[in-house]
Residue, then its C-alpha position, 0 to 999 in steps of 0.5 A: x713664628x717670630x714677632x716681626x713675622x707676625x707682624x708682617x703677615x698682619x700688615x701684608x692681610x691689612x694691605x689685601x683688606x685695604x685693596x678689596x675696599x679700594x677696588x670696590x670703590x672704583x665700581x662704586x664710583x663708576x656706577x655712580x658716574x657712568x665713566x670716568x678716567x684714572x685720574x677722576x679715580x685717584x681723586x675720589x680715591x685719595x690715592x696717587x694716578x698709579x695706584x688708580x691705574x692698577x685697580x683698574x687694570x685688574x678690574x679690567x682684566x677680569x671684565x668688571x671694567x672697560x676702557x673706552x678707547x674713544x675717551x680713554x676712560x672706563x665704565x663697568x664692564x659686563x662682569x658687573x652685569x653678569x653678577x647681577x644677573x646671576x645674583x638676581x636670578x637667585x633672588x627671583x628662584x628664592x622668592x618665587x620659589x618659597x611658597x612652591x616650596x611650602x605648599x609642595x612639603x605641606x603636601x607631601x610631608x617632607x623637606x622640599x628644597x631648591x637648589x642650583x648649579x654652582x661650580x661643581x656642587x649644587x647650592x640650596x636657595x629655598x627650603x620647607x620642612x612639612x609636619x612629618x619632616x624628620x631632619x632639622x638640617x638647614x641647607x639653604x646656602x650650602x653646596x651637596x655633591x652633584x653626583x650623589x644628589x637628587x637635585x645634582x643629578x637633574x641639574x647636571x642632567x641638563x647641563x652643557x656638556x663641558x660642565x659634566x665632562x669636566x665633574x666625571x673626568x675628576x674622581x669622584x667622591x664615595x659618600x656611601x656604599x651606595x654612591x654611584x662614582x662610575x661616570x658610564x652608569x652616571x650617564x646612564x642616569x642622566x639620559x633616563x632623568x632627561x628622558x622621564x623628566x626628574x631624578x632620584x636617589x636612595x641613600x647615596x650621599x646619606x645613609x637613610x636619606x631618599x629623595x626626588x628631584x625635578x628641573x625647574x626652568x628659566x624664561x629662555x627654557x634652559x634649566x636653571x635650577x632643581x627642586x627636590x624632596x628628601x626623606x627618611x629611606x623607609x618613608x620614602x621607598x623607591x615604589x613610591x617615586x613615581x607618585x614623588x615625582x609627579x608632584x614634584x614635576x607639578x611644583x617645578x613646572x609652577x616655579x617655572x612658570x613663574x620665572x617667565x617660561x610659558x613653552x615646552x621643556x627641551 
């Protein structure tokens, strides 16, 4: 690559930089103003009316900014409102879950983590390692695979039907001779998860690795997120899920009613 090329994708990267803080300073000065117009915009921003119009218009587009059309001026819009929410149910699901998660890995020994939807994957929020955990693996903040995972599985298990139709229309990925990639025997788990109320896996995205997962819910009773134990295979014998899964679905419960849900599971 030649010089000059080098030095235009640098200025083209400082361009994109510099825009990212402009268009995160037009949130700033709306959340502190409540609304304002383009031209407040510009002001505060030291930029020319056209440039504030832009940053707007693509902050509108994507919902995090609406125009009052009395005013001809902008406030947030419910895409702030929604990151927020999600962002602070992930806060809510971490913190109230540690101590679930502490006490369920004490108890049983094992690595007990929480994870939630994210796409198509399944991200790690809240984790504990008991005394007789092997691993030393870190997930939290790492997405798995939802249809290798215990804890996939149950939150796709409860997911909308768009969310699963959309995964198994994809082909899906073989961790191990063991992954299930057929989408009818992967229905098949997921009316049985709904229908005993947690999930398992033996080895189908690690070899050696077991575990069991169990749905935790939201204040509205939808689920929102999965908590799961997870162990050596020879530890962990698919004879003993049963008695797993009941703790599991005990530790679930408790988180679930910690984030606002008193009713019965749907």
């Amino acid at each position: 690559m030649r010089a000059s090329q080098v030095q235009s994708a640098e200025r083209g990267s400082v361009a994109v930089v510099q825009s990212v803080d402009r268009a995160l300073s037009v949130l700033e000065i709306l959340a502190t103003h409540g609304e304002a117009g383009v031209t407040e915009v510009a002001a505060e921003l030291g930029v020319h009316k056209s440039t504030a119009f832009r940053l707007v218009a693509a902050l509108e587009s994507r919902g995090f900014v609406e125009q009052l059309a009395d005013r001809g001026k902008y406030r947030l819009g419910f895409g702030v409102v929604r990151l927020a929410g999600a962002a602070a149910a992930q806060l809510d699901i971490g913190r109230e879950g540690q101590p679930i998660c502490d006490a369920v890995a004490a108890d049983l020994e094992e690595t007990v983590n929480i994870a939630i939807l994210d796409g198509d994957r399944a991200v790690n929020v809240s984790q504990a390692r008991g005394p007789g955990a092997l691993s030393i693996h870190n997930w939290v903040g790492q997405g798995t695979p939802l249809h290798a995972t215990s804890s996939g599985k149950v939150l796709l298990a409860y997911a909308p039907d768009a969310v699963r139709k959309d995964l198994l229309s994809r082909e899906l990925q073989r961790f191990t001779p063991a992954t299930i990639t057929d989408p009818e025997v992967l229905h098949q788990h997921f009316d049985q998860i709904v229908e005993q109320g947690w999930g398992s896996t033996v080895e189908e995205f690690e070899i050696g690795l077991a575990a069991v997962a169990a749905p935790v819910r939201g204040a509205d009773g939808g689920v929102i997120a999965a908590l799961s134990v997870s162990g050596p295979s020879f530890r962990m014998d698919s004879e003993d899920f049963a008695r797993l899964a009941r703790r599991m679905v005990s530790g679930a419960e408790e988180l679930s009613r910690r984030l606002g849900f008193f009713g019965r599971a749907r």
